[in-house]
N, C-alpha and C positions, 0 to 999 in steps of 0.2 A: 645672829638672832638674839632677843632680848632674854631674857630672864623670865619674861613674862609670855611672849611667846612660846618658849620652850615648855613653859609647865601647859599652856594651853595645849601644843602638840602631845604632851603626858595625861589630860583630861582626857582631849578626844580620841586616842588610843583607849584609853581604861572603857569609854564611852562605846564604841565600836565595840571591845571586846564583850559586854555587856548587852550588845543588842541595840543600844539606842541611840538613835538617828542624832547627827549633828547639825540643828538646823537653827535659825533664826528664832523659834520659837523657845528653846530650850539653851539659855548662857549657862556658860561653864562654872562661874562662880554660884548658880543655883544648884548645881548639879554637887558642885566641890561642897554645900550647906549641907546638901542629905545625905553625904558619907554617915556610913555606917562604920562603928569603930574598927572591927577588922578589914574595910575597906580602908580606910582614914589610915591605918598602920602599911596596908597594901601600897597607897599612895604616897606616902614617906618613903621608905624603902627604893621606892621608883624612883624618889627625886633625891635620896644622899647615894645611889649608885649613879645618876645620872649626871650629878655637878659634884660628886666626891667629896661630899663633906658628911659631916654625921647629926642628925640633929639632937638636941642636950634630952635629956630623961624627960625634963618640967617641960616642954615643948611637946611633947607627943599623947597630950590631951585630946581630946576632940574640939575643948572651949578655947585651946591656944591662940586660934584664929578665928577671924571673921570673914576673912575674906581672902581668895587670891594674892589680892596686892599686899597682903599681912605678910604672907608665906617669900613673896616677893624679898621684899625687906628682910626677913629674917632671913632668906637663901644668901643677899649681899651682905648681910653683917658677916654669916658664916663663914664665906668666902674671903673675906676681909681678912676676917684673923687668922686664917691658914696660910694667909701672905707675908 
């Protein structure tokens, strides 16, 4: 599984446990925009226990990213330098 993959599997869990339906109408990247900041911290948390890295201080903004594919890139640099 991709990187990217994997946090979509991490949306649509958060997404389910929330209540709301994973359909066609509703992308994940729109969903990952409206985090809310103790979600947005909820959602971190999910992904340095789940690919085991830690993400930096300056990173755990809400404005850090813009998008999935940000989060993407910054999960592979992580991982990178833990190698």
């Amino acid at each position: 599984m991709t990187i990217r993959e994997q946090i979509d599997d991490i949306i649509g869990n958060m997404m389910e446990a929330q209540g709301v339906e994973d359909n066609v109408n509703l992308k994940k990247n729109d969903l990952f925009l409206e985090l809310g900041s103790f979600q947005f911290i909820g959602f971190v948390v999910q992904l340095e226990n789940h690919f085991d890295i830690e993400f930096e201080d300056e990173m755990l903004g809400l404005g850090s990213f813009n998008s999935i594919d940000d989060i993407c890139d910054y999960i592979q640099s992580r991982k990178e330098q833990d190698e």
